[in-house]
Residue frames as qw, qx, qy, qz and C-alpha x, y, z in Angstrom:
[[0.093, -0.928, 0.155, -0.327, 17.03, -4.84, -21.13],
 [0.595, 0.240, -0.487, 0.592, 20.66, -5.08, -19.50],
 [0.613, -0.761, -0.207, 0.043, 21.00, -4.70, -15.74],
 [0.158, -0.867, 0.202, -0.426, 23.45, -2.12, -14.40],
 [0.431, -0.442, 0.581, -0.530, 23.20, -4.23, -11.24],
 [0.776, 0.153, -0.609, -0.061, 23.48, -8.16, -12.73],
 [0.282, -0.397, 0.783, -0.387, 22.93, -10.69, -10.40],
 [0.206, 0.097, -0.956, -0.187, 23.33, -14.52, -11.16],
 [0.700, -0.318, -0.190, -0.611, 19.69, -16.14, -10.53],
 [0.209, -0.445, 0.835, -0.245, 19.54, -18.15, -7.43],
 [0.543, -0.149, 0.827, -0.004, 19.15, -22.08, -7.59],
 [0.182, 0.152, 0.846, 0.478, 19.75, -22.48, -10.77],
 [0.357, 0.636, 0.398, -0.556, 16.64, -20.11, -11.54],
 [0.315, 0.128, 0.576, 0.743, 16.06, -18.97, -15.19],
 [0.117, 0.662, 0.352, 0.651, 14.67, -16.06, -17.03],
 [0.118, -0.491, 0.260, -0.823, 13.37, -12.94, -15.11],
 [0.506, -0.496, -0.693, 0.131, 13.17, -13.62, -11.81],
 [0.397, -0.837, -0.337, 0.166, 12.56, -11.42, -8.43],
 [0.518, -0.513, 0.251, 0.637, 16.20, -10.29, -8.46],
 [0.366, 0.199, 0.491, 0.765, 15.98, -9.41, -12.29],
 [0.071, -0.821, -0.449, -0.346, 12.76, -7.39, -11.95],
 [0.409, -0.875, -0.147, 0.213, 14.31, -5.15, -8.95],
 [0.652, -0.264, 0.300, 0.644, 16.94, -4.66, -10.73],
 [0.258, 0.536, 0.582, 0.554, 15.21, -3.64, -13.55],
 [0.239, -0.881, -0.397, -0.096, 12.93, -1.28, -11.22],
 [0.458, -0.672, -0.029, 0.582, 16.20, -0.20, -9.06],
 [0.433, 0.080, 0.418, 0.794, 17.91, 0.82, -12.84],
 [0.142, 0.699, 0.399, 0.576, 14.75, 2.94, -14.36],
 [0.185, -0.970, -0.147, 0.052, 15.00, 5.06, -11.24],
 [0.369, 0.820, -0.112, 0.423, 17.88, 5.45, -11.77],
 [0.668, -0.660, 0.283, -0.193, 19.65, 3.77, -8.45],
 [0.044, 0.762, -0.615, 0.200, 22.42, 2.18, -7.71],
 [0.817, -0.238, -0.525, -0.003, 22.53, -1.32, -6.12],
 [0.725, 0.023, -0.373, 0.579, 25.85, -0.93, -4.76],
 [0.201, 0.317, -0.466, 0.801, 25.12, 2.37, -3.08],
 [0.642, -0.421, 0.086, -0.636, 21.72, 1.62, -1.79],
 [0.728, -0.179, -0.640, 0.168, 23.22, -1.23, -0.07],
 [0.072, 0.221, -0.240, 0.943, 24.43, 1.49, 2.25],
 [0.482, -0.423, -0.011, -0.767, 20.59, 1.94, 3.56],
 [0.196, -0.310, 0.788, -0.495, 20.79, -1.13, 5.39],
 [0.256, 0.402, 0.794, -0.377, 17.00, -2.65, 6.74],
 [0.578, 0.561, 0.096, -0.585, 15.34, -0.60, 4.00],
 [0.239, 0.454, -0.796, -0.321, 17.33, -2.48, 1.09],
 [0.097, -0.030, 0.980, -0.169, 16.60, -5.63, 3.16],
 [0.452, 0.312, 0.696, -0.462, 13.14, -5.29, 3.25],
 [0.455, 0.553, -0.350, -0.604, 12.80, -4.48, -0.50],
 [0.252, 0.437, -0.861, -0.067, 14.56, -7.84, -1.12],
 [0.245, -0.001, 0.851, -0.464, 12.28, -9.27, 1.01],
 [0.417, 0.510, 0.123, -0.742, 9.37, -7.94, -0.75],
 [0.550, 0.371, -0.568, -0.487, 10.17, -8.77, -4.65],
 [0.068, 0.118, -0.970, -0.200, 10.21, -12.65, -4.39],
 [0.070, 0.249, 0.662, -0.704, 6.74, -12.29, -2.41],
 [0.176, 0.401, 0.056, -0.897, 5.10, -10.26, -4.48],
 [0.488, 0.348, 0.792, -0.113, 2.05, -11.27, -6.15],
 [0.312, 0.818, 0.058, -0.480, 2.18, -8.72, -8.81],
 [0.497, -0.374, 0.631, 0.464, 4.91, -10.34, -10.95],
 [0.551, 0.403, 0.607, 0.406, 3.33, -11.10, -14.01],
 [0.246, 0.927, 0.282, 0.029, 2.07, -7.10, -13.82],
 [0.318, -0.851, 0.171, 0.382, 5.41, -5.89, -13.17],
 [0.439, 0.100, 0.679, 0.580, 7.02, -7.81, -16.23],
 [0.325, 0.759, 0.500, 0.260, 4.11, -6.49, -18.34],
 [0.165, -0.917, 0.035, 0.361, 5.23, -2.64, -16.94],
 [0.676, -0.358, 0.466, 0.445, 8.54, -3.39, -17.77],
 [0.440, 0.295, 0.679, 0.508, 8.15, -4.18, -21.82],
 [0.230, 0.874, 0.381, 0.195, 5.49, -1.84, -22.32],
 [0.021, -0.888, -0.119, -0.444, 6.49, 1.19, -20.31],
 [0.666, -0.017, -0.401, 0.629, 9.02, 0.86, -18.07],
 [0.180, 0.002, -0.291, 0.940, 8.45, 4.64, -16.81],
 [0.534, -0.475, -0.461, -0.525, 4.59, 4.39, -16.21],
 [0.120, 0.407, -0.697, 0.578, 3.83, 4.94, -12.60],
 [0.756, -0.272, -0.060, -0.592, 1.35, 2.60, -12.39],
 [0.696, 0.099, -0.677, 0.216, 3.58, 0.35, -10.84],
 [0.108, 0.334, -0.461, 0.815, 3.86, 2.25, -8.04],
 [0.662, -0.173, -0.013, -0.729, 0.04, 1.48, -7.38],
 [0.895, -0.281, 0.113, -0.327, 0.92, -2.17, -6.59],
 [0.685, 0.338, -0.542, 0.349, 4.39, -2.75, -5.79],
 [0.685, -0.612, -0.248, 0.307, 5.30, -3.45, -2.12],
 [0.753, -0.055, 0.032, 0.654, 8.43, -1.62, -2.64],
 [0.377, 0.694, 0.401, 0.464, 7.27, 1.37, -4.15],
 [0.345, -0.928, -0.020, -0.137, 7.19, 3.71, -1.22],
 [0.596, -0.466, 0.470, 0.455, 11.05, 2.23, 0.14],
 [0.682, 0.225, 0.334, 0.610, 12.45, 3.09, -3.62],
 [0.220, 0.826, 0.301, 0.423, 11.01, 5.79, -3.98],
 [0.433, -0.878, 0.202, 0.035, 12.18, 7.29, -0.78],
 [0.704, -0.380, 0.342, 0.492, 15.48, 5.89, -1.56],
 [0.450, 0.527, 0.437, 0.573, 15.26, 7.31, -5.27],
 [0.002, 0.928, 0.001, 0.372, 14.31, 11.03, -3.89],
 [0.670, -0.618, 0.250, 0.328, 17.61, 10.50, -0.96],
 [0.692, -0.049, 0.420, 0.585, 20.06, 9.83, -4.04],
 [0.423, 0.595, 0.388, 0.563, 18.58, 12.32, -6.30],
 [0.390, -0.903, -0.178, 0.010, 18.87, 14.69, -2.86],
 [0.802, -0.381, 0.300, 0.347, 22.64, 13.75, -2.60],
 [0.666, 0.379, 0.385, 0.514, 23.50, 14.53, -6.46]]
C-alpha cells in the first residue's frame, strides 16, 4: 500500500517501520499528515506512541488483512488521539 504521507525511514531503517504503519493508519482514516501537523502536542504524542508500541506485529497483520477492522482501535495507543483528530477533520469538511 502507497502512503499519501511518505516518509524516508530513519537510520537507515528498512521495510515497515513505526513511521510507515502511522502513516498507513493516518491514510485509512482518511487524514492528512500535513494538516494534522497543525494539532500540535496531540500529533506529537502519537509519534511518540507508534515506535513504542508493542502491538506492531498486530498492527501489520490489521493492515494486510483488513485495514478497516476496528479492532485496532482495541490496542493501539493512538487510537483515541486519531480518532479524535479523524472526527475534528471530518467536522471541518
Amino acid at each position: 500500500m502507497q502512503s499519501r504521507n511518505p516518509r524516508p525511514p530513519e537510520n537507515g531503517a528498512q521495510g515497515e517501520g513505526p513511521d510507515e504503519l502511522l502513516d498507513c493508519r493516518v491514510e485509512m482514516l482518511g487524514l492528512d499528515l500535513s494538516v494534522i501537523e497543525n494539532a500540535g502536542s496531540a500529533l506529537q504524542e502519537i509519534m511518540r506512541n507508534c515506535p513504542i508500541c508493542g502491538h506492531r506485529e498486530a498492527c501489520v497483520a490489521d493492515l494486510k488483512r483488513d485495514p478497516n477492522d476496528p479492532v485496532w482501535e482495541t490496542y493501539c495507543p493512538n487510537a483515541k488521539a486519531l480518532l479524535g483528530l479523524a472526527e475534528s477533520s471530518w467536522q471541518t469538511r
